[in-house]
Structure formats: C-alpha cells, structure tokens
N, C-alpha and C positions, 0 to 999 in steps of 0.2 A: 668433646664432640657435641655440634648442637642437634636441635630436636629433628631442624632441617635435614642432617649428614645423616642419622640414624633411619631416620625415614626412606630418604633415596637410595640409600648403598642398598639394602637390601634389592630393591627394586632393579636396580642397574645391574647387581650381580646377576638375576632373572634373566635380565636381557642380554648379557653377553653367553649364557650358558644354554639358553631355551632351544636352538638350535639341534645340539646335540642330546637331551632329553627330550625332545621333542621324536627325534628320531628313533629313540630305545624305548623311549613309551608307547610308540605306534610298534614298534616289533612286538610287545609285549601284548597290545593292544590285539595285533593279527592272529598272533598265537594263541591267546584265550578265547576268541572267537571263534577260529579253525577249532579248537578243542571241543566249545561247546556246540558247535553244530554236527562235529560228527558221533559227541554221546549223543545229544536229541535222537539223531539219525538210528542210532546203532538200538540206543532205549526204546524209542519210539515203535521200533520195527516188533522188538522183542516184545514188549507190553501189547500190541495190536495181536502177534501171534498168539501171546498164551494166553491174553482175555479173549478173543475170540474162540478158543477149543472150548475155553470155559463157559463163553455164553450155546455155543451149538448144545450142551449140554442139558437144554432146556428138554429137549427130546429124548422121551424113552430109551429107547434102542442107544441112542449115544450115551445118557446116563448107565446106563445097565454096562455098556462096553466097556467105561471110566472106570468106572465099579471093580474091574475083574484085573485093573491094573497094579501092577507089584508096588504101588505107590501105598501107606498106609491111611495116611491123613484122608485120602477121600472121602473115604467112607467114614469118617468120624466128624463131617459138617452135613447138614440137610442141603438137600438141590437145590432151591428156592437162594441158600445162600451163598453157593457154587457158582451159582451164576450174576448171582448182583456184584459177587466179587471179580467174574470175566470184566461184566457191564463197565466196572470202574478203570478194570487195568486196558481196555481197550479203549476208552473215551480218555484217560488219561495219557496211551500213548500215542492218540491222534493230536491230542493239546498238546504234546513237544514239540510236533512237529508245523501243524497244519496255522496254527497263527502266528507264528514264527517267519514261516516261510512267504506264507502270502503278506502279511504286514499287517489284517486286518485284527484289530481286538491282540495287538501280541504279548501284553500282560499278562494273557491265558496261558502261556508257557511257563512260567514261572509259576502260576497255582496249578497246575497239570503236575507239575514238579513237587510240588509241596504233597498234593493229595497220592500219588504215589509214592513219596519217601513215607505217609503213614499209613500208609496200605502195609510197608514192607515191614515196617516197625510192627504194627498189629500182625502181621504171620509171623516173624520174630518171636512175640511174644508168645503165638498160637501153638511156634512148637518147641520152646522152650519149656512152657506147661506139660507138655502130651512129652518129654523128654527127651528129643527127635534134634537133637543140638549137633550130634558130628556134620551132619550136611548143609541139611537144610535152615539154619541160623546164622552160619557162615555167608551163604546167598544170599538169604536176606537183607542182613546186615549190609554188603557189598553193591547190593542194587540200592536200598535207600538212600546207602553214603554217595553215588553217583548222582543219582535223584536229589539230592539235597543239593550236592555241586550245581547242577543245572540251575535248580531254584535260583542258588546267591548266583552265578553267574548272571543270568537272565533278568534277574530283578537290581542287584545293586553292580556289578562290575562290567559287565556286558550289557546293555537293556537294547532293545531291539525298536527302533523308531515307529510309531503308526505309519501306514500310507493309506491313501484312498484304495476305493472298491473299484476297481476295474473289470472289464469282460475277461483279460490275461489272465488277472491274479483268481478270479472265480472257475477261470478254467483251471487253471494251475491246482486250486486247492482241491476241483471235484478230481482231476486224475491223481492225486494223492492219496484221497482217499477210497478212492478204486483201488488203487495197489495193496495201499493196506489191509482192504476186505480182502483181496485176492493172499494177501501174503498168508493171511489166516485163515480163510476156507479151504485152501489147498487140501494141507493135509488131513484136514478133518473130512471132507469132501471122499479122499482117500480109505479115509480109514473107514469111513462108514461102509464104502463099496466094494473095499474090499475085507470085510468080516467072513473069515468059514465059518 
C-alpha cells in the first residue's frame, strides 16, 4: 500500500459513511441540548427560589421566623452569611438561565454552573461536619452533580453561540428575570403576611 492509498482510504471511508453519522450525531446532538435546557430551566428556577427566601432574610422579622423553623443548621451560621449565601444561589440560578437564553455573554452559564456545584460541595461539606448526612448531603451532592453536568455540557459538549444585543433579546431577558424575582418572593411575600 502506498503512502498515497493510506492517506485517502481513510478519507473516502468518511465520505461514504458521514451521512449516516451525520444523522445520529445530530440526534444525539438534540438530545443533549433538550437535556440541558430543561436542567438550566428546572435548576435555574430552583436556585432563584431558595436564594431568594435566603436573601429576604436580611430582615428581622423574616430572619427571626427562619429561626423557629424545624430546620437545624439555621441557626448554626450567622445572618450576614445566610444571606450572601441566597445572594450566590440566586445570581447563580439567573446565570443558567438568563445568558443562555438571550445569547448575550453565554459563557456565564457554564461559570453559574461551576459556582454552584461549589456552593453545593461547600454545604456538603458544612453538614457532613455538623453530622447531618442522612438527608441533607444526599441533596447536596445530587444538585452539584447536576450543576457540574450543565457546566461540561455548556462549556465543552453543548456551548451556546454569542448573538448580538437586540431590543427582543433585552426584553426577553428583563421578563425572565421578573418571573424569577416573582418565583421567589411569592412565597416569602406569603409567609411573611401570613405569620400568627
């Protein structure tokens, strides 16, 4: 065989077969895409929720009500850092979603991603210490491994193209981010108003 045959079979093989992987790679393709937009979606929403109860917490009455919950770790961090830790998991689970979707900066998904699988790893570890492992290390655990999916999806398997700034895509991203304040004040909103 010369150097010529060795060189082109390969290449020809390509050609006669790219059709038909062409086709199961783009199925594979759709599916890992559909997957990762509806964790973004489902994490996103989740992280907007419980950072948000944790930043209304800045307020007395709301911290004091936190306080009286059958939760024990509460009350075993200071307020000050109850709610830097809201601050994180809601600005993180706006970054799944909101640069993603609009196209603008969407790199930020994938470090939204990262910075919340170390959120989840540092409570993992917070009540692994404090001995608190039947539950709440399991959860943990199971939200960072999801959160780290997103990361390598978004960053190396998936990655999400730039687009320019549009008026669409700026309205798109401010009503995203309304819902998401809404998803998370609701029930706090609630609960504050309705306290006996």
């Amino acid at each position: 065989m010369s150097y010529l045959n060795s060189v082109t079979t390969p290449l020809q093989q390509v050609a006669h077969v790219s059709p038909r992987i062409t086709a199961k790679s783009s199925l594979k393709a759709k599916t890992m895409n559909i997957a990762l937009w509806t964790l973004q979606a489902l994490w996103g929403v989740f992280f907007c929720f419980t950072g948000f109860g944790k930043i209304m917490c800045y307020r007395p009455d709301v911290w004091n009500h936190t306080l009286h919950q059958p939760v024990a770790w509460f009350s075993a961090i200071p307020q000050g850092l109850f709610v830097f830790i809201g601050v994180c998991e809601f600005l993180g689970g706006v970054g799944l979603i909101l640069p993603a979707m609009t196209g603008v900066k969407p790199k930020l998904t994938p470090f939204a991603a990262i910075g919340l699988t170390l959120i989840m790893i540092l409570a993992a570890i917070f009540h692994i210490v404090r001995g608190e492992c039947s539950f709440f290390v399991p959860m943990n655990v199971a939200l960072a491994g999801v959160a780290a999916f997103i990361a390598y999806g978004r960053l190396m398997a998936r990655p999400i193209a730039p687009s320019s700034i549009s008026a669409l895509r700026m309205l798109a991203g401010l009503v995203v981010i309304g819902a998401l304040v809404l998803v998370g004040f609701a029930p706090i909103w609630y609960q504050v108003t309705h306290t006996y």
